[in-house]
gemmi code that builds the backbone of each chain (N, CA, C; Angstrom):
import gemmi

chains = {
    "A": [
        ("UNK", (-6.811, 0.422, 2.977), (-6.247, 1.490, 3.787), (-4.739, 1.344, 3.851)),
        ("UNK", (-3.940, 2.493, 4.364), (-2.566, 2.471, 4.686), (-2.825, 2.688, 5.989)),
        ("UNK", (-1.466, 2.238, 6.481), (-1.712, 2.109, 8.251), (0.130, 2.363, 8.243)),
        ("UNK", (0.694, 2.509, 9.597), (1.852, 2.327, 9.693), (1.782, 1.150, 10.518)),
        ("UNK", (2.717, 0.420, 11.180), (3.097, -0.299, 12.493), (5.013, -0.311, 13.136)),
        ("UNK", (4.380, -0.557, 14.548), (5.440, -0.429, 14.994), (5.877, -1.596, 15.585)),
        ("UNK", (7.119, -1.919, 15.999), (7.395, -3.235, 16.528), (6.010, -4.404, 17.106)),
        ("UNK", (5.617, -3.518, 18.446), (4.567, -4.081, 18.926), (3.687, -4.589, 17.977)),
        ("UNK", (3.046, -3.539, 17.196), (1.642, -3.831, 15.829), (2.349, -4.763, 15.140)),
        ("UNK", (2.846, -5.538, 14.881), (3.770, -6.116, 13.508), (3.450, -7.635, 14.622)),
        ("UNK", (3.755, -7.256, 16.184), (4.117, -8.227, 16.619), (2.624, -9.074, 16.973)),
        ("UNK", (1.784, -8.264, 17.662), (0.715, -8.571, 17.969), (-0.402, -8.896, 16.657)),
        ("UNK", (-0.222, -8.150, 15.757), (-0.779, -8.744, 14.486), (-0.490, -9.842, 13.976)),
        ("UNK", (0.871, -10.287, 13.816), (1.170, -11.632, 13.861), (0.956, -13.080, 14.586)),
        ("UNK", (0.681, -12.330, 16.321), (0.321, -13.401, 16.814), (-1.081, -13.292, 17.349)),
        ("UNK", (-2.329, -12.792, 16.868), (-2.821, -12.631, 17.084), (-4.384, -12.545, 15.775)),
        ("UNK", (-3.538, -12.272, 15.105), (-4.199, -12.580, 13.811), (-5.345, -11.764, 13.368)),
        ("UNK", (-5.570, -10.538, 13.834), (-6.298, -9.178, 13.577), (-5.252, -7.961, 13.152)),
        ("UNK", (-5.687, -7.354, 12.992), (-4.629, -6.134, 12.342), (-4.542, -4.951, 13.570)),
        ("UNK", (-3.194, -4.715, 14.044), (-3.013, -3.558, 15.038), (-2.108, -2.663, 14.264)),
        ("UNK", (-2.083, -1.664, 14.268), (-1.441, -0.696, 13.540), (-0.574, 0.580, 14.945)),
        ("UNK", (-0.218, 1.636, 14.174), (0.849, 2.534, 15.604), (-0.041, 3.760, 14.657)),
        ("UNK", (-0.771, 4.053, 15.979), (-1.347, 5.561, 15.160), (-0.438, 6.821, 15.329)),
        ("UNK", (0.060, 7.537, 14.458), (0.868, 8.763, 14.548), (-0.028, 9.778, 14.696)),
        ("UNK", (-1.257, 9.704, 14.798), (-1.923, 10.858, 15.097), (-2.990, 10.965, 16.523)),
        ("UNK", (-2.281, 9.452, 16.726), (-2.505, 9.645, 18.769), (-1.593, 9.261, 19.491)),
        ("UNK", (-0.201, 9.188, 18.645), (0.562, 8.183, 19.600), (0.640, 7.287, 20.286)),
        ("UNK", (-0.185, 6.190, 19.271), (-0.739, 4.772, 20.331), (-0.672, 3.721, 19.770)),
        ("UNK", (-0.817, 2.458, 20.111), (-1.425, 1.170, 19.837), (-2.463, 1.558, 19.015)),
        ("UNK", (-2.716, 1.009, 18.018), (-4.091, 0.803, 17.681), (-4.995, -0.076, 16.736)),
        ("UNK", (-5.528, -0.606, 17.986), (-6.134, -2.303, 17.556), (-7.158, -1.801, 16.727)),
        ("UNK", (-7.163, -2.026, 14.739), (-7.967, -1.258, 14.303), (-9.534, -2.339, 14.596)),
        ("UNK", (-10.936, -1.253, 14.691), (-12.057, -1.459, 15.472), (-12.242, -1.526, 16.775)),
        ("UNK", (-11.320, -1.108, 17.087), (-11.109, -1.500, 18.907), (-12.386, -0.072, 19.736)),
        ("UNK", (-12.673, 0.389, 18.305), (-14.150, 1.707, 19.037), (-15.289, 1.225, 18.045)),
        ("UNK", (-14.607, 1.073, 16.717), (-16.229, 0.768, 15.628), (-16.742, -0.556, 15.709)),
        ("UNK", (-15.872, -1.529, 16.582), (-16.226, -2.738, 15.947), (-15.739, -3.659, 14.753)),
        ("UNK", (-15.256, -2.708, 13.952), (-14.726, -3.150, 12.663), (-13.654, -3.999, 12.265)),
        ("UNK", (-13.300, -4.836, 13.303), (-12.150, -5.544, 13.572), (-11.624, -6.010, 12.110)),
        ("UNK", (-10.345, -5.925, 12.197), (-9.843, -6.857, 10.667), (-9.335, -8.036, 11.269)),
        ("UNK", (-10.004, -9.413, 10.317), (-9.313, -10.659, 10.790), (-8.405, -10.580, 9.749)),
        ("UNK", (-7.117, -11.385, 10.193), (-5.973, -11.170, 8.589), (-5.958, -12.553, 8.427)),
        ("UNK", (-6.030, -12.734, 6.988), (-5.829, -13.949, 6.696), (-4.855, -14.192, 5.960)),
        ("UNK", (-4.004, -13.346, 5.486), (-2.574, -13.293, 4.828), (-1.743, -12.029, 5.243)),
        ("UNK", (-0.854, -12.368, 5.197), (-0.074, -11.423, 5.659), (1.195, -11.176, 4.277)),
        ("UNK", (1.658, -10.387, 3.609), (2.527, -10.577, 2.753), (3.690, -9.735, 3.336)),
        ("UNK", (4.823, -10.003, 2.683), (5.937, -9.237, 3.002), (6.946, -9.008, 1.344)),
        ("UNK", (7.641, -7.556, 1.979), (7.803, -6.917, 0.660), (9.510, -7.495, 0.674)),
        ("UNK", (10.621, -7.459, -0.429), (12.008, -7.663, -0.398), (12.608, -7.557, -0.028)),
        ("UNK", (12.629, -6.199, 0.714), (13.332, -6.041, 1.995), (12.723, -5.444, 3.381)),
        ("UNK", (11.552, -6.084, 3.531), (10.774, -5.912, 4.640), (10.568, -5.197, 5.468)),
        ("UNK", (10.450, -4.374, 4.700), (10.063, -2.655, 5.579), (8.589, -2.190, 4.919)),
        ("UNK", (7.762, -3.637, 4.676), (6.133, -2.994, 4.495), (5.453, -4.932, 4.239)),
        ("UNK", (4.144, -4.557, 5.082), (3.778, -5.391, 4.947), (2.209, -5.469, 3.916)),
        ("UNK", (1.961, -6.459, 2.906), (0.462, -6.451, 2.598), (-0.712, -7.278, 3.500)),
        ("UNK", (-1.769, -6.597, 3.562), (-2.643, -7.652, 4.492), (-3.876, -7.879, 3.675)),
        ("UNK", (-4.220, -8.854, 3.990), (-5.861, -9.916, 2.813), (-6.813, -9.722, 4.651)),
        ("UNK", (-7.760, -8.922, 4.878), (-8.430, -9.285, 5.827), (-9.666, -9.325, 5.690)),
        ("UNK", (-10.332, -9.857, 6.394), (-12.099, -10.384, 6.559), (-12.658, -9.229, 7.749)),
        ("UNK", (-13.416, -8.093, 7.113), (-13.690, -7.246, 8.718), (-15.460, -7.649, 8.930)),
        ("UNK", (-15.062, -7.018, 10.150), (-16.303, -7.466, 11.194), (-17.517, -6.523, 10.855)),
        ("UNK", (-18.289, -6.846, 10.926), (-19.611, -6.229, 10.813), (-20.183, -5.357, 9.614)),
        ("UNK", (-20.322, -4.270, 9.263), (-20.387, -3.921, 7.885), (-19.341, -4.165, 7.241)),
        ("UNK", (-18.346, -4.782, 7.449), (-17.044, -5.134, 6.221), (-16.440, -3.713, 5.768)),
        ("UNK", (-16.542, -2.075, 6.495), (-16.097, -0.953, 5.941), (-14.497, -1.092, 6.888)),
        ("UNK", (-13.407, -0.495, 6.099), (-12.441, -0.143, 6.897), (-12.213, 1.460, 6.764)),
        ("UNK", (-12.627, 2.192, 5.883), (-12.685, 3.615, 6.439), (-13.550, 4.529, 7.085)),
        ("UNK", (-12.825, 5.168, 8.129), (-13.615, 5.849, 9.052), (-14.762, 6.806, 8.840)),
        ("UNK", (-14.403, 7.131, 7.715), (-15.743, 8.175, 6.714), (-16.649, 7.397, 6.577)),
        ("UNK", (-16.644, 6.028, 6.582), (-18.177, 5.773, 6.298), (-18.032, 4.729, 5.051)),
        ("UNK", (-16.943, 4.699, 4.177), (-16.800, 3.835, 2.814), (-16.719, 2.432, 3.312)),
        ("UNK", (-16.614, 1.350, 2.077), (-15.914, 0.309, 2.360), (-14.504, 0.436, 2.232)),
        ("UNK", (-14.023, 1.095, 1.135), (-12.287, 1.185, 1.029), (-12.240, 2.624, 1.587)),
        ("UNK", (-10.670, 2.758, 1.802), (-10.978, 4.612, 1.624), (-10.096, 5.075, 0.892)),
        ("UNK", (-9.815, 3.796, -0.510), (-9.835, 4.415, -1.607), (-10.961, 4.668, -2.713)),
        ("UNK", (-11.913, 5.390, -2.150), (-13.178, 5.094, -3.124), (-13.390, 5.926, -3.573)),
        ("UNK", (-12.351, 6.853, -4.278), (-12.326, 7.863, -5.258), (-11.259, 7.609, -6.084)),
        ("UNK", (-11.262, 7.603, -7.523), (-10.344, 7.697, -8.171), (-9.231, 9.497, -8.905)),
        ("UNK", (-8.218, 9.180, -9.596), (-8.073, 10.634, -10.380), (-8.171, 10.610, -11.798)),
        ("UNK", (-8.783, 11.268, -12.231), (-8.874, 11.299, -13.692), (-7.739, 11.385, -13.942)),
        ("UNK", (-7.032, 10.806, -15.006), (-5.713, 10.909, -15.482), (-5.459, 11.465, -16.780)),
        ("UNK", (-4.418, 11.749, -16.890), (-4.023, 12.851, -18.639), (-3.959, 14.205, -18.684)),
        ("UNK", (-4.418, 14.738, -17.421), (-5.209, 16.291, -17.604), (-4.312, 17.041, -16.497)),
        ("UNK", (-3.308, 17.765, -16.499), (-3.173, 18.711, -15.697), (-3.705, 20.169, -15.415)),
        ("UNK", (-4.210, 20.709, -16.110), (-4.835, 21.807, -16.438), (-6.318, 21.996, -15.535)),
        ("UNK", (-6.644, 20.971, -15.205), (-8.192, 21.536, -13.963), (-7.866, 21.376, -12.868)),
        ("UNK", (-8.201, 22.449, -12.130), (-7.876, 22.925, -10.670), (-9.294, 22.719, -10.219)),
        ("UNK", (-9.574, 22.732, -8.984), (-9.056, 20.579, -8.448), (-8.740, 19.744, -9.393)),
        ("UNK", (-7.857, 19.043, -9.541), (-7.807, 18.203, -9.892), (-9.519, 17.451, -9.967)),
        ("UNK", (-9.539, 16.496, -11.173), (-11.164, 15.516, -10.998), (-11.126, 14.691, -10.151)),
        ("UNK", (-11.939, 14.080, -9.360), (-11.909, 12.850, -8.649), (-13.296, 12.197, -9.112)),
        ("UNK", (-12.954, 10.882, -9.008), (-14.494, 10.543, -9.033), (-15.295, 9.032, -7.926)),
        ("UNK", (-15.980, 9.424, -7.663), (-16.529, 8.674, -6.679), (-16.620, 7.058, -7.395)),
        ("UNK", (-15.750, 5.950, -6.770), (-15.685, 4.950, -7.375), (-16.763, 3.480, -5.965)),
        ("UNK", (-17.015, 4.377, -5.164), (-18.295, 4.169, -4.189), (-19.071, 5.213, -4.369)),
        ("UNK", (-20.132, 5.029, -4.359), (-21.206, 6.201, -4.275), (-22.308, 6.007, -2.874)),
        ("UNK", (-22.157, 5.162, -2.066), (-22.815, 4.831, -0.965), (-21.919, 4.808, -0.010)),
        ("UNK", (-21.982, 5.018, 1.271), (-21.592, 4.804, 2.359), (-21.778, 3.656, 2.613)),
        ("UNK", (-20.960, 2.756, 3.886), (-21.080, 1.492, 4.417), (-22.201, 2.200, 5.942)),
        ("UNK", (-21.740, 2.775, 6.379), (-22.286, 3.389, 7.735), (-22.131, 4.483, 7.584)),
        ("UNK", (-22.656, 5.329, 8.631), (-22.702, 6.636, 9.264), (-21.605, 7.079, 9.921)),
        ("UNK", (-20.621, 7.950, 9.685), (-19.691, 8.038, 10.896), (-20.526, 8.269, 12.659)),
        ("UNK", (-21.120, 9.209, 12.544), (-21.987, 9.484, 13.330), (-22.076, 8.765, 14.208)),
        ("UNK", (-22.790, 7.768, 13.176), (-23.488, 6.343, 14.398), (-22.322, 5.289, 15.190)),
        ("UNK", (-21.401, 5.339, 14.163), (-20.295, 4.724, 14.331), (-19.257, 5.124, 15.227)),
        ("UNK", (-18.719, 6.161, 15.471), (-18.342, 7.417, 16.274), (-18.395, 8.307, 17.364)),
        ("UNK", (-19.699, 8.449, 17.309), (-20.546, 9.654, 17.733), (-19.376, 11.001, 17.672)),
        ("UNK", (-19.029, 11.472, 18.324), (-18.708, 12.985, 18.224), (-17.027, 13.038, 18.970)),
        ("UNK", (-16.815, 12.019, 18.600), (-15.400, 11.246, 18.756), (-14.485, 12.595, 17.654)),
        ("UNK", (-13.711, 12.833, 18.125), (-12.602, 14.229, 17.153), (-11.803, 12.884, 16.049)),
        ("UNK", (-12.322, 13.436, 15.209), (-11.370, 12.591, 13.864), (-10.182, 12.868, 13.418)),
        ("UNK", (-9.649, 11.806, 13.715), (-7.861, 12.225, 13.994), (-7.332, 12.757, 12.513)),
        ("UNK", (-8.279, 12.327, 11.149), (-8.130, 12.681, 10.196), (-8.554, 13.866, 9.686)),
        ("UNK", (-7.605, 14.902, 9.066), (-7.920, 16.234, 8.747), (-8.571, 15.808, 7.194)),
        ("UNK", (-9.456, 16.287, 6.629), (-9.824, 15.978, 5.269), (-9.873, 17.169, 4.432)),
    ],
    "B": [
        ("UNK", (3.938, -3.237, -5.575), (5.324, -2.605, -4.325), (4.742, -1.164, -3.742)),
        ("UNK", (5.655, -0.757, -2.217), (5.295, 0.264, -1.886), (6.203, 1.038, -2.262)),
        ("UNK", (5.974, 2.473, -3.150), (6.877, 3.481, -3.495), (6.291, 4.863, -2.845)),
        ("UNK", (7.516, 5.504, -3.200), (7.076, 7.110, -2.427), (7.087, 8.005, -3.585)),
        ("UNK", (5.892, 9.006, -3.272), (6.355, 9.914, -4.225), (6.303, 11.459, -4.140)),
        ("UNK", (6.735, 12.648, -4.453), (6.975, 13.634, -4.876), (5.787, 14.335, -4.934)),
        ("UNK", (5.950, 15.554, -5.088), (5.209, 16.619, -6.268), (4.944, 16.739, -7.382)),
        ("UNK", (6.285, 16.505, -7.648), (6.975, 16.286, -9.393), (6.178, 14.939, -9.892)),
        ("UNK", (6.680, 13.603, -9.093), (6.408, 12.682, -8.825), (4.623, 11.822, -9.359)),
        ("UNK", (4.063, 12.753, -8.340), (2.636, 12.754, -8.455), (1.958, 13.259, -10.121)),
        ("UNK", (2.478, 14.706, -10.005), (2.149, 15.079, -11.630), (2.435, 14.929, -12.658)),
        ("UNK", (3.925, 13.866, -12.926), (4.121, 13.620, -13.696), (3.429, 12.295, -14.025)),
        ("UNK", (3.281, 11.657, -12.838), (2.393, 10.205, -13.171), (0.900, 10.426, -13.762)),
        ("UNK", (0.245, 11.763, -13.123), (-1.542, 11.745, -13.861), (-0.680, 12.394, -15.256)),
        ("UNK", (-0.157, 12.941, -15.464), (0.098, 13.628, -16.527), (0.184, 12.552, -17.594)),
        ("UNK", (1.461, 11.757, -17.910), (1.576, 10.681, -18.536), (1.092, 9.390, -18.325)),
        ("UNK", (0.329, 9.225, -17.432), (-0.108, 8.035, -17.305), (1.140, 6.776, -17.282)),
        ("UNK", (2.114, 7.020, -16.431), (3.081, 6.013, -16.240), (4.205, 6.134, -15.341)),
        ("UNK", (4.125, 5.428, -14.353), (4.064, 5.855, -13.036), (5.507, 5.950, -12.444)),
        ("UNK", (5.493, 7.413, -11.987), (6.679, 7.871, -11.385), (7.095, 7.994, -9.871)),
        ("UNK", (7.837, 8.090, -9.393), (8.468, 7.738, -7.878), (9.317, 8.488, -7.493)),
        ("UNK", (9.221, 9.148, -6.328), (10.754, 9.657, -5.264), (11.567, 8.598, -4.914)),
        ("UNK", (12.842, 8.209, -5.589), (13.685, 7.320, -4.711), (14.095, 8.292, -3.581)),
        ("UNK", (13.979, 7.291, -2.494), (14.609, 7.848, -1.212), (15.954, 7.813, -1.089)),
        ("UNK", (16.833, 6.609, -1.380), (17.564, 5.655, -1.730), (18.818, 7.015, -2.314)),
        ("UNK", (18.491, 6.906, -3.864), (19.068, 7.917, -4.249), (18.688, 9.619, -4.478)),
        ("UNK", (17.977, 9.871, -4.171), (16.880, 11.267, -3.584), (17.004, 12.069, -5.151)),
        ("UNK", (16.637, 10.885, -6.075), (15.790, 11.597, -7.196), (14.532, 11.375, -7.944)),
        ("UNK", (14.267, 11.861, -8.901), (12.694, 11.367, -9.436), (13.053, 10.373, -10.080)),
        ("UNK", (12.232, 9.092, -10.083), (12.356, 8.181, -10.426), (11.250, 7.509, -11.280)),
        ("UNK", (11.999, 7.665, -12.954), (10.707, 6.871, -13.695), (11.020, 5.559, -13.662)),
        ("UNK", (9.845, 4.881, -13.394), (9.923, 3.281, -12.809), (9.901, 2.788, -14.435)),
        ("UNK", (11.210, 1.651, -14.564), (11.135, 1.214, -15.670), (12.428, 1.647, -16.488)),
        ("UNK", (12.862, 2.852, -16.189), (13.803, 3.974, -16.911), (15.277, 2.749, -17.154)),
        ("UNK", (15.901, 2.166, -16.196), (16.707, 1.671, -16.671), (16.279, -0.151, -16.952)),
        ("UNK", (15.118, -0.437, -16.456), (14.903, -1.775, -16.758), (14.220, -2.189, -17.789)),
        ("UNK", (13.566, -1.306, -18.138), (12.189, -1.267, -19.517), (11.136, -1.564, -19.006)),
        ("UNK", (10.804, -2.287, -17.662), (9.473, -2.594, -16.895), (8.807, -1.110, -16.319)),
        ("UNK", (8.426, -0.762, -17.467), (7.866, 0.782, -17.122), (6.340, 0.478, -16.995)),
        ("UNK", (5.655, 1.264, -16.090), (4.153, 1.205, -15.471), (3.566, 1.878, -15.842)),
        ("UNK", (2.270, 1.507, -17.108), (1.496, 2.624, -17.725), (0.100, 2.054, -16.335)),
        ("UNK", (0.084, 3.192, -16.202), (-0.928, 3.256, -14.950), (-2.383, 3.420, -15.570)),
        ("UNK", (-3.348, 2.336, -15.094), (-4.521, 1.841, -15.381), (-5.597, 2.667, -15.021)),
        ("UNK", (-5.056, 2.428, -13.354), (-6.353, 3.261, -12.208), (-5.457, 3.813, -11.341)),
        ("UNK", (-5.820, 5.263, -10.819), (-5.559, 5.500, -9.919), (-6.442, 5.431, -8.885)),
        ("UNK", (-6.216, 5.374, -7.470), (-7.351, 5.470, -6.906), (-6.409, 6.629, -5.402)),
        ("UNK", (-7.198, 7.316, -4.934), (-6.948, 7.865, -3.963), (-7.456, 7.775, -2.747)),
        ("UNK", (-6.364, 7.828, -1.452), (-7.542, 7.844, -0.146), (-8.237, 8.819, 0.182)),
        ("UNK", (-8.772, 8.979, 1.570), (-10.011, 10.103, 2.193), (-9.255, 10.834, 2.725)),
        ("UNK", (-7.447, 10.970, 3.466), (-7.296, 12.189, 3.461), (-6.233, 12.788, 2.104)),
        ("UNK", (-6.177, 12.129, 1.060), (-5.172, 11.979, 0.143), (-3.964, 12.567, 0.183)),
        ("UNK", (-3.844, 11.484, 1.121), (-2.231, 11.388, 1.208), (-1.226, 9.920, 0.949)),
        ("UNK", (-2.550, 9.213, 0.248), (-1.970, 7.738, -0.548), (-2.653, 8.006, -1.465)),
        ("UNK", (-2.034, 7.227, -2.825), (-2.202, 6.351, -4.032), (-2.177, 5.257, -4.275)),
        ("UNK", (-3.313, 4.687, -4.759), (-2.698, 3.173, -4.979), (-3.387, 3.098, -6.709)),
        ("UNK", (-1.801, 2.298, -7.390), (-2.231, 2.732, -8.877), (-2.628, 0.731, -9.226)),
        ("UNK", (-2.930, 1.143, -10.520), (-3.358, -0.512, -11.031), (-2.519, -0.522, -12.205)),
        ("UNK", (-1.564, -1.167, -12.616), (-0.797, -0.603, -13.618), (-0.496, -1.703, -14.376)),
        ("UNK", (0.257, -1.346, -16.007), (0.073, -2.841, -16.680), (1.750, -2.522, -17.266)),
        ("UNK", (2.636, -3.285, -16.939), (3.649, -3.177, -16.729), (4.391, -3.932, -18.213)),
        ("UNK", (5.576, -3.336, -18.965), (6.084, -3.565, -19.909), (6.800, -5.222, -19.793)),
        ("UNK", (6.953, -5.565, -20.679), (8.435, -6.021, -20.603), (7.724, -7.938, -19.876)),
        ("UNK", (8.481, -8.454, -18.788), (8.088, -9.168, -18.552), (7.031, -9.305, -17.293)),
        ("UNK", (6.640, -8.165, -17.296), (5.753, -7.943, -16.065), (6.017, -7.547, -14.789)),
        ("UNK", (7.132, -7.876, -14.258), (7.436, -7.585, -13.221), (7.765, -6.291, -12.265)),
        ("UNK", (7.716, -6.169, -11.128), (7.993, -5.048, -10.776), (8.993, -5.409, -9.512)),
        ("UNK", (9.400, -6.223, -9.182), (10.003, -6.156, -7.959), (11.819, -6.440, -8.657)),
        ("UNK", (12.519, -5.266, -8.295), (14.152, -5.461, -8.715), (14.765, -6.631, -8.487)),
        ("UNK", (14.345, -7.178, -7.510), (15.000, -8.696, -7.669), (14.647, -10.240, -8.201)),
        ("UNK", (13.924, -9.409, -9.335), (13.363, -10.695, -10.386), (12.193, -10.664, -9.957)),
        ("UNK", (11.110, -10.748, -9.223), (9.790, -11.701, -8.640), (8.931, -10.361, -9.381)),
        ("UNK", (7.581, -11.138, -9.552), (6.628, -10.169, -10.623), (6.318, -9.571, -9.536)),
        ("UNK", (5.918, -9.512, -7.993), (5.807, -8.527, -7.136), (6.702, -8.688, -6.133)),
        ("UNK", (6.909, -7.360, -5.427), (7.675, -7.122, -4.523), (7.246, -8.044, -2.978)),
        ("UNK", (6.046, -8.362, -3.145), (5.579, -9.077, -2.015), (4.919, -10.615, -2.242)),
        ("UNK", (6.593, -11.073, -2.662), (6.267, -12.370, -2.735), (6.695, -13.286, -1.549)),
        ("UNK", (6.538, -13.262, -1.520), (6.849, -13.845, 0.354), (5.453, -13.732, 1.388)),
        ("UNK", (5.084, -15.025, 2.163), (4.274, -14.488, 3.103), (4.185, -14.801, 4.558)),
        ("UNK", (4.079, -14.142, 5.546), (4.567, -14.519, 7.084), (3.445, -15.445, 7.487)),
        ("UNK", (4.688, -16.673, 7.867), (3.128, -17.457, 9.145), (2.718, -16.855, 10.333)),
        ("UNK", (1.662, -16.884, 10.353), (1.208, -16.081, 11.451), (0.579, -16.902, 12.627)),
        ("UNK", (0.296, -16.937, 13.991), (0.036, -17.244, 14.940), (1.429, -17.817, 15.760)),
        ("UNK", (2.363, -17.368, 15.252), (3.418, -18.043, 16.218), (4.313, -17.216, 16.728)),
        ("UNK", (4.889, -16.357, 17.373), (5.562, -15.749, 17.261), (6.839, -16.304, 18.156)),
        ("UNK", (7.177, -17.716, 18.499), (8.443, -17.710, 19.195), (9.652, -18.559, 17.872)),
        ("UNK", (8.798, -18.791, 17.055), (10.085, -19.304, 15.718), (10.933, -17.758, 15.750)),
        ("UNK", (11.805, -18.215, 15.485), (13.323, -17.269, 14.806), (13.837, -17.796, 14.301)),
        ("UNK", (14.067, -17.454, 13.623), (13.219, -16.298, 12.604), (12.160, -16.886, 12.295)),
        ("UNK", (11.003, -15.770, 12.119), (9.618, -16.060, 11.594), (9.694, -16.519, 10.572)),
        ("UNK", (8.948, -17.673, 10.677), (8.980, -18.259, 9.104), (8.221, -17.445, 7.578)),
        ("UNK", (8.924, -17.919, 6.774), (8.379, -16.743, 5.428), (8.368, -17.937, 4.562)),
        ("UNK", (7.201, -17.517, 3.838), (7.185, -18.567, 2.485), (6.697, -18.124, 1.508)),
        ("UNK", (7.223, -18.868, 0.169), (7.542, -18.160, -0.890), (5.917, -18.215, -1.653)),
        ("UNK", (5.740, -17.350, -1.873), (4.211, -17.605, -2.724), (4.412, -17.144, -4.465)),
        ("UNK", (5.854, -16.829, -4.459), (5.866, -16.766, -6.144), (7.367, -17.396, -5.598)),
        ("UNK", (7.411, -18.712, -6.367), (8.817, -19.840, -6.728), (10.072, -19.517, -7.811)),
        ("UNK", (8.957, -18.612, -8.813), (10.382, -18.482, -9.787), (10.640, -16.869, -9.735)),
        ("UNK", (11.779, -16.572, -10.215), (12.306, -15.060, -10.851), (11.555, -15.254, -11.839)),
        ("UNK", (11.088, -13.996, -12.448), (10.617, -13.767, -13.488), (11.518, -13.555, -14.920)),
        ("UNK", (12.813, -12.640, -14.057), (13.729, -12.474, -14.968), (15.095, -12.056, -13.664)),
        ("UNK", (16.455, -12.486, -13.917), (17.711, -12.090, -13.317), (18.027, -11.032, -13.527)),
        ("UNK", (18.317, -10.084, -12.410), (18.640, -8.752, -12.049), (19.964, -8.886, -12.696)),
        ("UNK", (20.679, -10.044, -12.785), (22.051, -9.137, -13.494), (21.958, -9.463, -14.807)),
        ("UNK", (20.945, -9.545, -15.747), (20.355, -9.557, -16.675), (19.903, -7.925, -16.774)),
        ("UNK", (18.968, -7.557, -16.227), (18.507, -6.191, -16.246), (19.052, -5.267, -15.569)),
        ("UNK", (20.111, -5.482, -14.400), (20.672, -4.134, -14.072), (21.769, -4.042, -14.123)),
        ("UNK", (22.790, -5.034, -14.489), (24.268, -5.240, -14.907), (24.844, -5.692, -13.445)),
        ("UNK", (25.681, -4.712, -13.103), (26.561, -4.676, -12.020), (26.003, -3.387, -11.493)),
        ("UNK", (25.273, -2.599, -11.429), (24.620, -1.176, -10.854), (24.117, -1.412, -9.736)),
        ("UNK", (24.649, -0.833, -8.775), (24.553, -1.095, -6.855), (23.118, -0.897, -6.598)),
        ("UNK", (22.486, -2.298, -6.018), (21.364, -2.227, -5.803), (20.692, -1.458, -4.369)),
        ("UNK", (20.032, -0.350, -4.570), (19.639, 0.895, -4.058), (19.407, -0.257, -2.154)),
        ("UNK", (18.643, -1.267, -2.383), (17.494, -1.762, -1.261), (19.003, -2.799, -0.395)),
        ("UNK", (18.766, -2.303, 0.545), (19.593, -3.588, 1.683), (18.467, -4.595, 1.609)),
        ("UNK", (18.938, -6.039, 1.195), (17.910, -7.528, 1.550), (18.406, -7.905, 2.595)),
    ],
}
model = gemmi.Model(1)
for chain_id, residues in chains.items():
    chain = gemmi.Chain(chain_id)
    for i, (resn, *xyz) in enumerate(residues, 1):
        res = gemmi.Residue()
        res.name, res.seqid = resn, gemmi.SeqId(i, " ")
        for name, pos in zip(("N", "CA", "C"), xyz):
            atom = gemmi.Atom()
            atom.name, atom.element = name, gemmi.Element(name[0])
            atom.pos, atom.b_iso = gemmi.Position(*pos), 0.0
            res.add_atom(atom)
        chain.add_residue(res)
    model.add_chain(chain)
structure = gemmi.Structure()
structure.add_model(model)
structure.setup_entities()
């Protein structure tokens, strides 16, 4: 996943050793799993050259999914490449199973993500 | 590394299969590689669930590297974590050598990134 963070998330992730992120689409803290459960433990933390992005190696909690749809990644589609000419663009399902249900996971919670 | 990209950006990378960028920096399209020869023929793309990231897999010319200041990635460095009253946070190096010297590959040409 991509996440942003803000002072706090950078700070509390660091000392704390789970992943908190700054949601721009609630204006908040946000301790990721802090509703699914899905906690990320971080076990590396990387930093880029001039440190305005960080990489994270984490271990998550319970089904091991970090996207909210239901995947394990939520990059689990790829793009066909070479081809400009097909409208949509191709994608292709590089998961074909769900980790969970949003549903179950969720319930009827408004998904901050437009898809 | 984390890069940004375009319109242009985006289609020119599925198009050719070699991966292009918005510098912010200097606010043009940017083929990665163009003045260093470490150009990125892109492997995999993969996309997220609301696609509005990319993350490519790419096999890079030259001596491999991708990070401008010599290191084969931009995130060679990694933060200790659980402490947060050191100051500065300690960082440690998880790649030791340059791969290759920037004033080898970029001359004297003003480097875009504040370190």
């Amino acid at each position: 996943m991509l996440g942003y963070m803000n002072d706090e998330a950078l700070r509390r992730t660091i000392a704390e050793k789970e992943a908190f992120y700054w949601s721009r689409s609630r204006s908040c803290l946000w301790h990721k799993g802090e509703s699914s459960g899905l906690v990320q433990e971080v076990i590396e933390m990387r930093i880029d050259d001039d440190q305005d992005a960080v990489w994270l190696r984490v271990r998550v909690a319970g089904s091991g999914a970090s996207c909210h749809v239901g995947y394990r990644s939520c990059f689990y589609r790829s793009v066909e490449l070479g081809d400009l000419n097909a409208n949509p663009t191709p994608l292709n399902f590089n998961e074909t199973n769900r980790v969970f249900d949003p549903k179950d996971v969720y319930g009827d919670a408004p998904n901050p993500t437009r898809l």
